[in-house]
C-alpha positions in Angstrom: 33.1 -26.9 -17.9 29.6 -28.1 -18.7 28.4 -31.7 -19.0 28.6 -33.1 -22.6 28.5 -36.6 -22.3 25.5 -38.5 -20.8 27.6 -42.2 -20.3 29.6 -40.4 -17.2 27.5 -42.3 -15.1 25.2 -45.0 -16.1 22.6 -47.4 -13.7 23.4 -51.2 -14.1 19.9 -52.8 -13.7 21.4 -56.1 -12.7 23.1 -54.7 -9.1 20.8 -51.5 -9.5 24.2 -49.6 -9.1 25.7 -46.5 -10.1 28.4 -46.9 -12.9 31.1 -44.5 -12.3 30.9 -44.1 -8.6 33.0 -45.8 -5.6 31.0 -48.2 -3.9 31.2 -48.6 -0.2 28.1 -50.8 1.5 26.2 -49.5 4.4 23.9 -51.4 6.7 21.2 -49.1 7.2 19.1 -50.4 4.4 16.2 -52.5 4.2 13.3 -54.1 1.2 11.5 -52.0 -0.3 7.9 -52.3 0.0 7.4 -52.7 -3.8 9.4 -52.5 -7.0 8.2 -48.3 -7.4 11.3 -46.2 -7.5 9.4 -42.3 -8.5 10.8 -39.7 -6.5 14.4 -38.4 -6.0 15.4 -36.4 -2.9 18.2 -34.1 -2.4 19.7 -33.5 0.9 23.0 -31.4 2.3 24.8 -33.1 5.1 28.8 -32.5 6.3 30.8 -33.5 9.5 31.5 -32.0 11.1 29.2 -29.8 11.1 30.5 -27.1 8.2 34.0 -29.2 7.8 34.5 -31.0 4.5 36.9 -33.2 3.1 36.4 -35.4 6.6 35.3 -38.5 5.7 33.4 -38.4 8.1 29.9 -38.6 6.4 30.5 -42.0 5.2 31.5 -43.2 8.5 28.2 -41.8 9.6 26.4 -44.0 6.9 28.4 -47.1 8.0 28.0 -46.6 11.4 31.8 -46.5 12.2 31.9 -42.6 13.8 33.8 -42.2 16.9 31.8 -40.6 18.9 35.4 -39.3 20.4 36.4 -37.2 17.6 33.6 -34.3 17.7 30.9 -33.9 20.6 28.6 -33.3 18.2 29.0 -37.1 17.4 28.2 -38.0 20.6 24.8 -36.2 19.8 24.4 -38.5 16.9 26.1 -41.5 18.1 22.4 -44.0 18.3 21.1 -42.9 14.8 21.0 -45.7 11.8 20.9 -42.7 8.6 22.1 -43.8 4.9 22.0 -42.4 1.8 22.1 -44.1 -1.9 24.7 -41.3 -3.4 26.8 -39.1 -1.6 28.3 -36.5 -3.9 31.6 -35.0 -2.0 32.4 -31.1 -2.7 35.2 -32.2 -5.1 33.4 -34.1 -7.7 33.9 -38.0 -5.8 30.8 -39.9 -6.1 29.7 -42.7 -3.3 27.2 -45.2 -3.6 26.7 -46.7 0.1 23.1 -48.4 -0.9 21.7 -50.1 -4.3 18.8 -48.4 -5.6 16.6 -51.0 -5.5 16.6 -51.0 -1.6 15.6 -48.4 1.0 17.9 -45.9 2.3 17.2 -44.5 5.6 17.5 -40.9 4.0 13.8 -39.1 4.4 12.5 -40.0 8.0 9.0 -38.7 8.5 7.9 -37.1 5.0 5.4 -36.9 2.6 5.3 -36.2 -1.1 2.4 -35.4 -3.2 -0.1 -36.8 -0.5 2.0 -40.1 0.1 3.4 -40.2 3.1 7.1 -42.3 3.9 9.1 -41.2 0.7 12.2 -43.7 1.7 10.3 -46.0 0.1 10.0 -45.1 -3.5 12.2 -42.2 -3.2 16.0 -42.4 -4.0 18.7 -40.0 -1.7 21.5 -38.3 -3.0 23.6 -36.1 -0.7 25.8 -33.1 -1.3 28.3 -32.2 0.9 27.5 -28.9 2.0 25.9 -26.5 3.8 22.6 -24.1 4.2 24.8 -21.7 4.1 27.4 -22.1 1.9 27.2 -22.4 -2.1 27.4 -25.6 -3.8 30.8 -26.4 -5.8 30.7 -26.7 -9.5 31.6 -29.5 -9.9 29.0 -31.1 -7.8 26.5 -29.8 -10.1 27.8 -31.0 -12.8 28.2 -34.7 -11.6 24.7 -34.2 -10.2 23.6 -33.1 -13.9 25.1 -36.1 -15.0 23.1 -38.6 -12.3 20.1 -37.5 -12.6 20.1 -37.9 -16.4 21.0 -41.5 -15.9 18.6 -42.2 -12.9 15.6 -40.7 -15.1 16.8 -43.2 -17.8 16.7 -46.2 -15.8 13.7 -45.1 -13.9 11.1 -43.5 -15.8 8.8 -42.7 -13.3 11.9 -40.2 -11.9 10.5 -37.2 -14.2 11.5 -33.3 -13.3 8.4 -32.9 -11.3 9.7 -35.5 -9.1 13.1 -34.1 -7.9 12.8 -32.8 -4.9 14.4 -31.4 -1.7 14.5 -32.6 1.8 13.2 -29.2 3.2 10.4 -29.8 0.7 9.1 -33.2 1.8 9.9 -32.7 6.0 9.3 -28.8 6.0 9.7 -27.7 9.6 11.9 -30.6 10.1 14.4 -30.4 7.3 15.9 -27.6 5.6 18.2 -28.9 3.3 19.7 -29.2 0.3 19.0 -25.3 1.0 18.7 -21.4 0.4 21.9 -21.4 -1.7 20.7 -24.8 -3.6 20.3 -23.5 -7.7 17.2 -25.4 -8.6 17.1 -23.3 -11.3 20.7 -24.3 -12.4 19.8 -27.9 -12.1 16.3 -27.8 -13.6 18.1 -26.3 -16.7 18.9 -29.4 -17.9 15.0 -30.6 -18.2 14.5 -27.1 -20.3 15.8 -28.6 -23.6 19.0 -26.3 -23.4 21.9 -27.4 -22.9 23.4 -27.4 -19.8 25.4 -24.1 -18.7 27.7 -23.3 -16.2 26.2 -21.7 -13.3 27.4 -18.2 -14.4 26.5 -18.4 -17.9 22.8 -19.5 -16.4 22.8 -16.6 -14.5 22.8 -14.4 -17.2 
């Protein structure tokens, strides 16, 4: 079912909070080092790795993982990672940082020349894979962000959406093969938005 309505989600500029989405605080945030918010990033993540539905991710972000339940979280234990938005395989949104602050989402990157995107860049993850395709329903609620993130900051425009793979490549290689930037981008084409089959086509 494709997006009609625009005021899903909407940005309060007060909190610099996402309207519409659960909002649970992590502490891996700091300032930004000015008021610029121009890029938006999109990343993959799941944890285990490949399980969904776990929970797990926002544990990660709030740095409550037990490092006991997977060894792969033992591997993982020390690191300090947010994200603003996490965007779970069934359509629930998660805000764990305001947009005004930095998320520890990027690490070592660059954009356009400019090196350390955390801080004017904001993070949204997908559950998911590299290897798997994304549900519908997160496209559509990511659809539906993006429109409200380029209201409330202009300087988001379409050539500033971006993957992780794109601003870390040979680090990062996420959001992924089976990411449809082409689905996604369809909303910037002045048409409105399809599903992904009807896209396709």
């Amino acid at each position: 079912m494709a997006i009609t309505n625009d005021n899903i989600f909407s940005v309060d500029l007060s909190t610099h909070r996402l309207n519409g989405a659960e909002q649970i605080d992590s502490p891996n945030f700091n300032e930004r080092p000015s008021q610029e918010i121009s890029l938006l990033v999109i990343h993959n993540i799941s944890l285990p790795p490949g399980e969904f539905d776990s929970r797990c991710v926002e544990q990660f972000f709030c740095n409550q993982l037990d490092p006991s339940q997977h060894p792969y979280f033992e591997e993982i234990k020390s690191l300090e990672v947010s994200s603003h938005l996490l965007i779970e395989r069934t359509g629930r949104v998660v805000q764990f940082v305001p947009f005004d602050k930095r998320a520890w989402h990027a690490g070592v990157s660059a954009f356009d020349g400019r090196a350390n995107c955390n801080d004017f860049s904001i993070g949204i993850e997908l559950e998911g894979t590299d290897c798997q395709p994304f549900t519908e329903v997160q496209y559509q609620q990511l659809a539906s962000i993006v429109r409200a993130l380029m209201r409330s900051y202009p300087e988001i425009t379409s050539s500033r959406i971006t993957g992780h793979s794109d601003i870390a490549p040979g680090r990062k290689t996420d959001p992924g093969p089976l990411f449809d930037w082409g689905y996604l981008r369809s909303m910037f084409a002045g048409s409105p938005l399809l599903n992904r089959k009807e896209s396709a086509q």
